[in-house]
C-alpha positions as CSV (number, residue, x, y, z in Angstrom):
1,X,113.1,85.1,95.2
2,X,114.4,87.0,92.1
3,X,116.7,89.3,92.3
4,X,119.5,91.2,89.9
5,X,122.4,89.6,89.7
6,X,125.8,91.5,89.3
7,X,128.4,88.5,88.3
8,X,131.1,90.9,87.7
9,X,131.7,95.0,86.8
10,X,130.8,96.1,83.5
11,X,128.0,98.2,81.3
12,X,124.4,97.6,81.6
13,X,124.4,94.0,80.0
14,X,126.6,92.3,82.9
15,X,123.3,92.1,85.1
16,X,120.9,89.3,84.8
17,X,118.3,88.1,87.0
18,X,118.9,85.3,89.1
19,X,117.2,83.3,92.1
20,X,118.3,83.2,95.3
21,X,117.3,82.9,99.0
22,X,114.5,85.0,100.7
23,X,116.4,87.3,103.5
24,X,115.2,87.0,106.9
25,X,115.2,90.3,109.0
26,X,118.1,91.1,112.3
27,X,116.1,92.7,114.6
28,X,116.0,96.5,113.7
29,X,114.8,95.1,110.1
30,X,111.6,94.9,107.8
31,X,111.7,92.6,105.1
32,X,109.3,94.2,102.6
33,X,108.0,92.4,99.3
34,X,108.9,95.1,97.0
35,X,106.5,96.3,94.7
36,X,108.9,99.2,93.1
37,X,112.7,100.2,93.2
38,X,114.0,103.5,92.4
39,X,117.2,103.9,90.2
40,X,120.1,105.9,91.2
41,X,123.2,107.1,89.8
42,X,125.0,105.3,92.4
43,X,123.8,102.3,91.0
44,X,125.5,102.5,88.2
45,X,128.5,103.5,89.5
46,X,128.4,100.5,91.8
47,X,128.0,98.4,88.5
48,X,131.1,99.6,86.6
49,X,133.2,99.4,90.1
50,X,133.4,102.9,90.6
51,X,131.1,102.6,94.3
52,X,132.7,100.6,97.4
53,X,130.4,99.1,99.0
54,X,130.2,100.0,102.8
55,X,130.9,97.4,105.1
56,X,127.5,95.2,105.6
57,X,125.5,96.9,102.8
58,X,124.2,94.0,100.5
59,X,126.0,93.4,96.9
60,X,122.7,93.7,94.9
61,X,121.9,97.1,93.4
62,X,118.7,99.2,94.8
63,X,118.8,101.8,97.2
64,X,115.5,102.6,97.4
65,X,112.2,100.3,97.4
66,X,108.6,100.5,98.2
67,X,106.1,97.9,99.0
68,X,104.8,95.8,101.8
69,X,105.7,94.6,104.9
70,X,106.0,90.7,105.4
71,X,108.3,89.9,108.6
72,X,109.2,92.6,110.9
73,X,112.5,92.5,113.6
74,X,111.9,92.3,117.1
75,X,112.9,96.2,117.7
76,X,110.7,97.0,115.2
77,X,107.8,98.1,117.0
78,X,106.2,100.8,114.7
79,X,105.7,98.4,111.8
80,X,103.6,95.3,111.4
81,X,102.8,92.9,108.5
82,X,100.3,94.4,105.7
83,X,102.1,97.9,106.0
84,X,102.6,100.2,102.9
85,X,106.2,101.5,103.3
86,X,108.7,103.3,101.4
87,X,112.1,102.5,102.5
88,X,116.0,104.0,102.2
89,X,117.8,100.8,101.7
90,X,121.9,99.7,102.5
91,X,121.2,98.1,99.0
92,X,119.1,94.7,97.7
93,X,116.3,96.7,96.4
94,X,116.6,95.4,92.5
95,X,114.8,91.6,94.1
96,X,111.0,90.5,94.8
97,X,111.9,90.9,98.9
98,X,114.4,93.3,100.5
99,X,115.3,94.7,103.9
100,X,115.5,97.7,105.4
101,X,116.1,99.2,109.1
102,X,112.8,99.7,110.5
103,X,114.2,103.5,111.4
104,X,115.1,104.5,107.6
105,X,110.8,103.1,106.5
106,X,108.7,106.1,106.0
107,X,104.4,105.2,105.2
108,X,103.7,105.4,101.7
109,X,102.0,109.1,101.6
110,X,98.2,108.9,100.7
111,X,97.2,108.8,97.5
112,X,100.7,108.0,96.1
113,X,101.3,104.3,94.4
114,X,103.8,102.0,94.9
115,X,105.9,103.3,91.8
116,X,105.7,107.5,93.1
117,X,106.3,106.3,96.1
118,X,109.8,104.3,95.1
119,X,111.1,107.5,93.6
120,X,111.0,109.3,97.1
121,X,113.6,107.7,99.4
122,X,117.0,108.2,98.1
123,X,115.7,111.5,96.5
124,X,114.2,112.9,99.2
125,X,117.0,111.7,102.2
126,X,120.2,113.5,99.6
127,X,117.6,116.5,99.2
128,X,116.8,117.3,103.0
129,X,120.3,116.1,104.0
130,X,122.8,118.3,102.0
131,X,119.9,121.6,101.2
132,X,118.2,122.0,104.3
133,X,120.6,120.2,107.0
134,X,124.1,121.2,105.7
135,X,123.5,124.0,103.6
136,X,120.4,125.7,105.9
137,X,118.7,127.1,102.8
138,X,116.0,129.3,104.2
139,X,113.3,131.3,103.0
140,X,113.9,134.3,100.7
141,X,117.4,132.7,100.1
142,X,118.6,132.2,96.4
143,X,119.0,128.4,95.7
144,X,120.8,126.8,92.4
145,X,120.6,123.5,91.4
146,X,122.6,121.9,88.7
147,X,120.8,119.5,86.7
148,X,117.3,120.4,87.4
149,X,116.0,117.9,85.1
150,X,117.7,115.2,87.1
151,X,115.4,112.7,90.0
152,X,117.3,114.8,92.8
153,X,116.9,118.0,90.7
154,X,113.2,117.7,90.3
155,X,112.6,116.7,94.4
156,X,114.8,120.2,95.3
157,X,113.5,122.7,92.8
158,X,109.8,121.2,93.9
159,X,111.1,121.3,97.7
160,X,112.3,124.6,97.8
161,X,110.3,126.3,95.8
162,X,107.3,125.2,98.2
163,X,109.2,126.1,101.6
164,X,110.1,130.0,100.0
165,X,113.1,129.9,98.4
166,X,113.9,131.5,95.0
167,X,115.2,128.6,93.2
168,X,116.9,128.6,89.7
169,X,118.1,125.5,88.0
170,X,120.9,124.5,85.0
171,X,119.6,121.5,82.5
172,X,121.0,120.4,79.4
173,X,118.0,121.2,76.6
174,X,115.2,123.4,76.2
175,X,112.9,120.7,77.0
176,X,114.2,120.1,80.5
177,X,114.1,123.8,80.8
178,X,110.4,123.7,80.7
179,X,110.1,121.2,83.1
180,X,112.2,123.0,85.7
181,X,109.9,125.8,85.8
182,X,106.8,123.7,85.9
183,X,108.5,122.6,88.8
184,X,108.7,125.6,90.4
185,X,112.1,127.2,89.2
186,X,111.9,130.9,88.7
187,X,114.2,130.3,85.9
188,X,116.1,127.7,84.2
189,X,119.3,128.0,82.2
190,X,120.2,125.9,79.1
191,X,123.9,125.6,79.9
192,X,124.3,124.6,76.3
193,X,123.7,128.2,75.3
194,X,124.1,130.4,78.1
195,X,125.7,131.5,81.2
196,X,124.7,130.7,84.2
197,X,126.7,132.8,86.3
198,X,126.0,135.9,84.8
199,X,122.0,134.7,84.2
200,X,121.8,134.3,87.9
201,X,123.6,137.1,88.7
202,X,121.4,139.4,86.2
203,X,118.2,138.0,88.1
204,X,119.3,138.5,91.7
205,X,120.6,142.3,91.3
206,X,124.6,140.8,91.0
207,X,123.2,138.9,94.7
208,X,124.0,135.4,93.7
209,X,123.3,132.2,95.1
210,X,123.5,131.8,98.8
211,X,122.7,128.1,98.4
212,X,123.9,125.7,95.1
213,X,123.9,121.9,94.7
214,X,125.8,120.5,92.6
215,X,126.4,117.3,90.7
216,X,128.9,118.0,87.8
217,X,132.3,119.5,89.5
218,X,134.8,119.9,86.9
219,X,135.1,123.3,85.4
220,X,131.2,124.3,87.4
221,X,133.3,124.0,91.0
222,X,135.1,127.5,90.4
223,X,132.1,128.9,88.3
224,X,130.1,128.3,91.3
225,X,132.5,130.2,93.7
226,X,132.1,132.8,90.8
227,X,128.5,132.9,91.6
228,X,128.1,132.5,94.9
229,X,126.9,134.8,97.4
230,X,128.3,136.4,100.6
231,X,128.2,133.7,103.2
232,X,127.1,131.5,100.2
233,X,127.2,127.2,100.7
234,X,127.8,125.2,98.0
235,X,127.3,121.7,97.9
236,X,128.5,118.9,96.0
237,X,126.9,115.6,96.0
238,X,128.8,114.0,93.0
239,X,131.4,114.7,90.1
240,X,130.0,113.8,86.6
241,X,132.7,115.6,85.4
242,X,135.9,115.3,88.0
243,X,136.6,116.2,91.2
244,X,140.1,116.9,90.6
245,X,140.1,121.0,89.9
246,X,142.7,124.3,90.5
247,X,140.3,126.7,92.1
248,X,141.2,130.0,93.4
249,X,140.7,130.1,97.1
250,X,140.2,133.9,97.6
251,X,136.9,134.0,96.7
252,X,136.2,131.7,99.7
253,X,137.9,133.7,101.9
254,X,137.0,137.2,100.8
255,X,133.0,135.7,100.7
256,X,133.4,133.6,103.6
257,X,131.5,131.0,102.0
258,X,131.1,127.3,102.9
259,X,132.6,124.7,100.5
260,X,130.9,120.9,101.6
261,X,129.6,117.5,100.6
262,X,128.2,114.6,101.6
263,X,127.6,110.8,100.8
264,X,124.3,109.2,102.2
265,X,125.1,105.9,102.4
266,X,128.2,105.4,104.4
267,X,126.3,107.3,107.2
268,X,125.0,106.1,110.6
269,X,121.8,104.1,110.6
270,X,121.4,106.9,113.6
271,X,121.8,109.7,110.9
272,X,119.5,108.2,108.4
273,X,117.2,107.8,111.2
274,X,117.0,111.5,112.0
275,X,116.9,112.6,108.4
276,X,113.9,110.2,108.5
277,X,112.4,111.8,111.1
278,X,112.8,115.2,109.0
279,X,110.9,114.0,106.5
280,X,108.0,112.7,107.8
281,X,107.8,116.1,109.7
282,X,108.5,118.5,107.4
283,X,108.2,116.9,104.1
284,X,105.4,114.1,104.3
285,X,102.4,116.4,104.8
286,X,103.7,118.4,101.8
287,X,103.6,115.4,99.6
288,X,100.1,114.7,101.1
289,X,98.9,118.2,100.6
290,X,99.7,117.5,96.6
291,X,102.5,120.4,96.3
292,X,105.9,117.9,95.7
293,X,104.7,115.0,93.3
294,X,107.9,113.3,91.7
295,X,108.4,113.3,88.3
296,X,108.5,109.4,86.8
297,X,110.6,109.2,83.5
298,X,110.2,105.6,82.9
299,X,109.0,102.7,84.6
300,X,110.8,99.4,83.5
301,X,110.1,95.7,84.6
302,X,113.4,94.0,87.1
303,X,114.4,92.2,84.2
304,X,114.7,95.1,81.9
305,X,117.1,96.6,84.6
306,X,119.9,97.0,81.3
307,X,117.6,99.6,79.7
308,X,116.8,101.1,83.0
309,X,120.5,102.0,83.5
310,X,121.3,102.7,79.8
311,X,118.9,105.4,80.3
312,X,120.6,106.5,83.6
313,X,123.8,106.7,81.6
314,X,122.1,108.3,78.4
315,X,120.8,111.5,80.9
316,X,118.0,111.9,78.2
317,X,115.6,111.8,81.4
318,X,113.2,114.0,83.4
319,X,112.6,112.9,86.9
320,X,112.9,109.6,88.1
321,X,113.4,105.6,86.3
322,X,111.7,103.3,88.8
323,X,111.7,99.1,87.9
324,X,108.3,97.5,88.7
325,X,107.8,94.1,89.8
326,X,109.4,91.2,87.3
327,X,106.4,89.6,85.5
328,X,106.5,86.0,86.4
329,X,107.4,83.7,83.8
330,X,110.4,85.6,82.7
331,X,113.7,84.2,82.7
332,X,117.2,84.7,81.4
333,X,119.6,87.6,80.9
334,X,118.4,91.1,81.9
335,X,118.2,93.4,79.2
């Protein structure tokens, strides 16, 4: 098979495509010809050396795939060859085939292709984990999410927005404004030109946020305590901009609010396998039903994988990059 090749750390021109041995499925395993593979912001980190790999996970890039079933483990017994899956992957997913735990394969929802369907796994898995599990956003509740114009930002404000919340989102331009309120955000904040803690706090009668995710850290970590409300979570999935910050801890105290985080994929297969579960329940029939759709920025071919990540890294997206299936033929360097 072909596959993306990562010969040593570096920026997006390091990667090439390479051939290399079809994997065989252990027994709690599908192998699934891959049709589509999302792009993640861990995958670039795990290009420059910034991402340990956890112990097991494959070295090529691609968390998140979707395509067909062609061999299925022996403890597999839900799936069978000819399947349409979407799949959470412990990485491989930038290749023609790639595994994935039977338990972490969701169906492809109806009327969604291959390349929607690629943009749901990793998305939809950080999303349910860290705003419904951890932070027990419930209806009526006030939710902010930084970068709303982000693949994760576009799932939650869609997410939320359709089980009741009143969500409000930061973005980086006007134009990704817009989008966040298409969405579904009652209001989006240009954090260029405004503020978001007094915007939010103007809107919700000086209430807050009972519920914010956030991506950036840095200087937003105490701006968030700022905004939070009383018994207020906060959740931090990543640190575009340090996680290394002074913060003033009586706030927390005084608010009793709930400082966490999370990774997905050092977890449990057992803890992927429930946040499976989740979805399919409480998520799948909204994606059926027509009211979450992602939002695809770009698609690119595997062996334009260097453009795909420059564009990660550029953040001049909406939604989701996804690579479609290398066009046979092609050789060489990705790029």
């Amino acid at each position: 098979m072909r596959y993306i090749d990562l010969p040593k750390y570096g920026d997006a021109d390091v990667m090439r495509l390479a051939e290399g041995d079809r994997p065989s499925p252990s027994a709690d395993e599908v192998l699934i010809e891959v049709s589509a593979a999302g792009v993640n912001r861990p995958d670039v980190l795990q290009r420059i050396g910034s991402y340990p790999l956890p112990p097991g996970a494959s070295p090529v890039m691609g968390l998140e795939v979707a395509g067909t079933v062609v061999e299925v483990g022996a403890n597999c017994k839900r799936w069978k060859v000819g399947d349409r899956v979407c799949a959470l992957t412990n990485g491989g997913g930038y290749a023609e085939y790639a595994l994935a735990p039977g338990a972490q394969c969701l169906p492809i929802p109806a009327g969604f292709s291959d390349i929607e369907a690629a943009a749901l796994p990793e998305t939809l898995f950080t999303v349910w984990s860290n705003v419904f599990d951890r932070a027990q956003l419930r209806e009526g509740e006030v939710l902010l999410v930084h970068g709303g114009s982000s693949g994760i930002g576009t799932a939650a404000i869609q997410l939320a927005s359709s089980r009741g919340a009143r969500v409000f989102a930061t973005a980086g331009s006007d134009e990704k404004c817009r989008a966040c309120t298409e969405l579904g955000a009652e209001r989006a904040i240009n954090y260029r030109s405004e503020d978001f803690v007094a915007v939010v706090k103007e809107l919700t009668d000086g209430h807050g946020a009972d519920v914010i995710v956030d991506m950036v850290g840095g200087d937003y970590i105490d701006r968030n305590i700022q905004l939070a409300a009383v018994d207020g979570r906060i959740v931090n999935i990543a640190f575009l901009q340090g996680a290394e910050v002074q913060v003033n801890m009586l706030p927390v105290m005084l608010k009793r609010l709930t400082l966490t985080g999370s990774t997905l994929r050092p977890r449990s297969p057992e803890a992927k396998a429930h946040i499976a579960r989740s979805l399919e329940q409480q998520v799948w029939p909204l994606l059926e039903a027509g009211r979450i759709r992602p939002r695809i920025a770009a698609t690119f071919p595997l062996q334009e994988v260097a453009a795909a990540h420059r564009l990660m890294e550029s953040s001049a997206h909406i939604g989701k990059i996804v690579l479609s299936p290398v066009q046979r033929g092609d050789t060489g360097a990705a790029g």
